[in-house]
N, C-alpha and C positions, 0 to 999 in steps of 0.2 A: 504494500500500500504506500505509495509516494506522497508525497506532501501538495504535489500538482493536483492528484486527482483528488484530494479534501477539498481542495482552493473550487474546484472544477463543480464537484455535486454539490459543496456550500452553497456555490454561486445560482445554477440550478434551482438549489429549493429556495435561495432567498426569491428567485426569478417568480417560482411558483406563488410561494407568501404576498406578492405584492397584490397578486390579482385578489384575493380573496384571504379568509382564514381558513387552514387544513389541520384535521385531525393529526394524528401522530398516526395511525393506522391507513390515513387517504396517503401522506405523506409517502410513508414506506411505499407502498405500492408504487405513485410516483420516481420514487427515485431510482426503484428498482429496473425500469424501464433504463436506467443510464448507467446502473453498473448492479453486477449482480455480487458483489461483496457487499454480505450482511454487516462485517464488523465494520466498514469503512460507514455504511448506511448508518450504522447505530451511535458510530462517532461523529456524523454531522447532526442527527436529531440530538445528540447529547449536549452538544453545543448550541443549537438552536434552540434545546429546552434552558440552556442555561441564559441565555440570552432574552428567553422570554418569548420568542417570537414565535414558537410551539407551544398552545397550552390549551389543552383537552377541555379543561374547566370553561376557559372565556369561548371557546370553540362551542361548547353546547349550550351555553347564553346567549351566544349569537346568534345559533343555527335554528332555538327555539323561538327564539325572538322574530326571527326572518320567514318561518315556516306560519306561525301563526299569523302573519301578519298576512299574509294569503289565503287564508281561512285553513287552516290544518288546524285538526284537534291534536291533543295531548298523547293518545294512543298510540298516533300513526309517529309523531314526533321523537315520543318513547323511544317506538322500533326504530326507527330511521337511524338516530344514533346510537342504538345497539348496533345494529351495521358498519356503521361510520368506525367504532373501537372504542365509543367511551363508555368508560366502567358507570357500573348501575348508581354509585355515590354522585359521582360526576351529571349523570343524567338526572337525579332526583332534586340537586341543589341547582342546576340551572330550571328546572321544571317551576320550584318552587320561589326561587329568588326574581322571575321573570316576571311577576305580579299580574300573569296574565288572568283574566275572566274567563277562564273556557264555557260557563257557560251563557254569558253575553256575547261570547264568539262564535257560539252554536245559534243563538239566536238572531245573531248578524247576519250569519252563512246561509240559514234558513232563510232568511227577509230577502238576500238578495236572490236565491235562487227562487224562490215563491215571489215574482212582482207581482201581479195582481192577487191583495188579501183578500180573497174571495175565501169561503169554504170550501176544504178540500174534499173531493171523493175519498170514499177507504182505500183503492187503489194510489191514487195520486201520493198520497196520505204514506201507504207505504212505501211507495216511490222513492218520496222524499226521504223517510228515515233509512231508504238503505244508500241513498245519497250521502247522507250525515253519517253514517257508520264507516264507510268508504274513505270518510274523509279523516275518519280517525277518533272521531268521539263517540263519547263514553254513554250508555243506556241512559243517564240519569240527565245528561248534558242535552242531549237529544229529547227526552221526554220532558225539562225546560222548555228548549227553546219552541216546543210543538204546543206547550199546555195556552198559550194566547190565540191558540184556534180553536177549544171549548168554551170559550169564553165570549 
């Protein structure tokens, strides 16, 4: 492992970093693609997490943050970064820190896919909550955002 080719994949992931934030897990894979020595990989992420510019934690605050903000529920956001490589702590305190409404988000997501507030058929009715299931939320979020059509 030479000292060029550190300078080389550094440069690389910092390239990647600028465009967006990356997991430590999206990263790897990334990098792999430009060299297939693990330990050279683990010694630019070791560096990059020392530098801060890698971090799993502000990665699933943002990604929570970002997802929701398109109407994604909490579920599907969950998963999403289970995939992505963040540990279940990691997911649970960006989940929780992100002061989101999920079910004012259900009931957002709802309004905008129902425009005309008409009464729904039973069909349409279930239509819609396998819309909202789809989208990642949860029975109780979805039986919010749906209880202002009994009403």
């Amino acid at each position: 492992m030479t000292k060029n080719a550190m300078h080389s994949l550094y440069d690389i992931a910092l390239r990647k970093l600028s465009y967006r934030e990356h997991s430590t897990k999206e990263l790897t894979t990334k990098l792999w693609e430009y060299s297939e020595d693990i330990e050279l990989i683990e010694e630019v992420l070791a560096l990059l997490k020392d530098h801060n510019y890698v971090n799993d934690r502000r990665f699933a605050e943002i990604y929570a943050r970002s997802k929701s903000s398109k109407g994604i529920g909490e579920i599907r956001v969950r998963q999403e970064l289970k995939i992505k490589g963040i540990n279940t702590e990691d997911i649970a305190n960006a989940l929780s820190q992100s002061e989101i409404d999920w079910f004012e988000l259900a009931l957002k997501v709802k309004n905008k896919r129902q425009l005309n507030h008409q009464h729904l058929s039973f069909t349409e009715r279930a239509k819609l909550q396998r819309f909202m299931q789809s989208r990642g939320f949860t029975f109780e979020q979805i039986k919010y955002a749906m209880s202002d059509q009994e009403t």
